[in-house]
DOFIFI-629022 format. One record per residue (C-alpha): x, y, z; residue number from 1. Coordinates in pm, whole numbers, always signed. Each point is the difference from the previous one (the first is absolute). Layout:
REM DOFIFI-629022
{pt {X,Y,Z},NUM};
...
//
This chain:
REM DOFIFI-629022
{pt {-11234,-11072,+11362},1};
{pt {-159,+271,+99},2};
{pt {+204,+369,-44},3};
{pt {+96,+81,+355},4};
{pt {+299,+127,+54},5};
{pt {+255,+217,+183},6};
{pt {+228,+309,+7},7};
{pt {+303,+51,+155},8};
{pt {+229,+395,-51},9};
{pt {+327,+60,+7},10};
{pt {+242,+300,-40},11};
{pt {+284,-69,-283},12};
{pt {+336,+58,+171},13};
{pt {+321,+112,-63},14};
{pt {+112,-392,-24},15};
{pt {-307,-62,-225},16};
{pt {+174,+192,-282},17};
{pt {+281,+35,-214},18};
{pt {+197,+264,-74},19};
{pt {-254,+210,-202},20};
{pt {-244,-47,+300},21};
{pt {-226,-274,-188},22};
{pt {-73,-327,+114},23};
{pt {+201,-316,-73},24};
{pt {-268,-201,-167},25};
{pt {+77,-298,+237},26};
{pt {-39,+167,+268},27};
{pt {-375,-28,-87},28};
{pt {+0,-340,+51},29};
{pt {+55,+125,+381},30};
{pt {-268,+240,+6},31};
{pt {-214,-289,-128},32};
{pt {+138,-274,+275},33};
{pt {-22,+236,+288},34};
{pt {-424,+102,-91},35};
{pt {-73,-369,-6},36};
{pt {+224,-73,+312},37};
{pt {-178,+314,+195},38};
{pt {-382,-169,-142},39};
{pt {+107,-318,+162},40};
{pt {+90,+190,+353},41};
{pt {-314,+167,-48},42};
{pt {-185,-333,+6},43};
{pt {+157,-128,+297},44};
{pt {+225,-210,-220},45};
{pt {+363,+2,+146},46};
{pt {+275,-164,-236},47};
{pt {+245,-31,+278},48};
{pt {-218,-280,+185},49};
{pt {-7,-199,-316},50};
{pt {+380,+56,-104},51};
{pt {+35,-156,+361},52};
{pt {-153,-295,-158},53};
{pt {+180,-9,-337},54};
{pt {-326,+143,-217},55};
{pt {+89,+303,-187},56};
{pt {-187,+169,-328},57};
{pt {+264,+48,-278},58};
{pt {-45,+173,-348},59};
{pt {-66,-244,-262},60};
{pt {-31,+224,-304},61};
{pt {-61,+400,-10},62};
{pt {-116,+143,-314},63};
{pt {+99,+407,+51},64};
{pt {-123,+271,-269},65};
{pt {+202,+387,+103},66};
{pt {-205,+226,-143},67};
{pt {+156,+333,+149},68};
{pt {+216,+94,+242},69};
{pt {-7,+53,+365},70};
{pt {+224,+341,+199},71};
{pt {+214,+51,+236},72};
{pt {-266,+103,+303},73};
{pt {-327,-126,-192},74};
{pt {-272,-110,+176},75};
{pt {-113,-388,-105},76};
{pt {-272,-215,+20},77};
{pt {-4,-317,-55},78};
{pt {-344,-224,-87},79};
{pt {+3,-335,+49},80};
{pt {-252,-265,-99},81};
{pt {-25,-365,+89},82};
{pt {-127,-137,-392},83};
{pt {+73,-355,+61},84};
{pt {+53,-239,+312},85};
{pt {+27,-357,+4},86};
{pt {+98,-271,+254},87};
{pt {+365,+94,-9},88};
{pt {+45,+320,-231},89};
{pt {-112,+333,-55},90};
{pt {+12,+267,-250},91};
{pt {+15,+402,+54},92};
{pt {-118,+240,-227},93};
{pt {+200,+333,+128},94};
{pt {+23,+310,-113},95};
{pt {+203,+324,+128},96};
{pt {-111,+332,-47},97};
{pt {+146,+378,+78},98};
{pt {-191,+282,+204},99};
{pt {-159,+107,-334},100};
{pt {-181,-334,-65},101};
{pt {+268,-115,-283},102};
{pt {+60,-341,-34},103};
{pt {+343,-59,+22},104};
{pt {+102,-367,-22},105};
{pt {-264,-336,-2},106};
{pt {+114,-338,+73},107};
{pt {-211,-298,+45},108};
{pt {+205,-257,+233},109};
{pt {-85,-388,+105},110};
{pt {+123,-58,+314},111};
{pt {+47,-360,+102},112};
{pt {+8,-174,+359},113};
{pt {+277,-222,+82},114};
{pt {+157,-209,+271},115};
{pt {+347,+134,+74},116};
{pt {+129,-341,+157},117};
{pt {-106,-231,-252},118};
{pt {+278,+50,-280},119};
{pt {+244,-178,+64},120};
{pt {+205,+180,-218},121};
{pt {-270,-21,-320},122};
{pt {-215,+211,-127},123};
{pt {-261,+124,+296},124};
{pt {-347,-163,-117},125};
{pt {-357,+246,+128},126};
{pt {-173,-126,+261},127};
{pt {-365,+77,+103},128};
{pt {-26,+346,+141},129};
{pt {-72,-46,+370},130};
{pt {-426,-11,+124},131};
{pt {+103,+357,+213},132};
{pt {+143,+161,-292},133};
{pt {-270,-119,-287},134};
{pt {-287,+49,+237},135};
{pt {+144,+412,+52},136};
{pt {+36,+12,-392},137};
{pt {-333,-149,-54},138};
{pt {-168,+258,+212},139};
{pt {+87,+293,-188},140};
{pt {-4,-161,-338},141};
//
């Protein structure tokens, strides 16, 4: 895999925090789902059109290492990188960052694709990640 990859900023919030005005450490697990959501927009992928057909991308495993923490107001960026792809997973390096280049929190997540529809009330099997999807990833990776 090559080492391209993307960032996406966002301004902690009021809601971000807790009382002491630091982040909830879940709450990077948000950060880190809304920068890859916003890299698929960016490549014309739109998950709505293939929720519409029961294919979704759910977190199989997430592997998270908070190494400081982020403000109230702070300005984050957060680096993702496509390390792995196959036929119907990938995996995310990510890594957030405050406005004076300090890494904050690194996670490395595989994300899985999966048919919504067919359960059937058992555990929801991956499927292959669909040609328009793969052939976006594959361009940039």
């Amino acid at each position: 895999m090559s080492n391209i990859s993307n960032n996406f900023s966002l301004r902690v919030y009021y809601e971000d925090t807790d009382a002491g005005g630091i982040v909830y450490y879940a709450n990077y697990l948000k950060f880190f789902e809304r920068a890859r959501t916003e890299w698929l927009r960016e490549l014309g992928i739109n998950q709505a059109t293939f929720l519409e057909q029961n294919l979704g991308f759910v977190v199989k495993k997430v592997e998270m290492d908070n190494v400081a923490s982020a403000k109230l107001d702070d300005l984050l960026n957060v680096n993702s990188t496509i390390t792995m792809l196959k036929r119907a997973s990938l995996v995310f390096y990510q890594e957030i960052t405050n406005q004076a280049q300090q890494v904050l929190c690194t996670a490395t997540v595989r994300v899985a694709c999966v048919n919504f529809q067919s359960h059937n009330g058992q555990a929801v099997k991956p499927v292959a990640i669909p040609e328009s999807i793969l052939g976006a990833l594959k361009r940039v990776c």
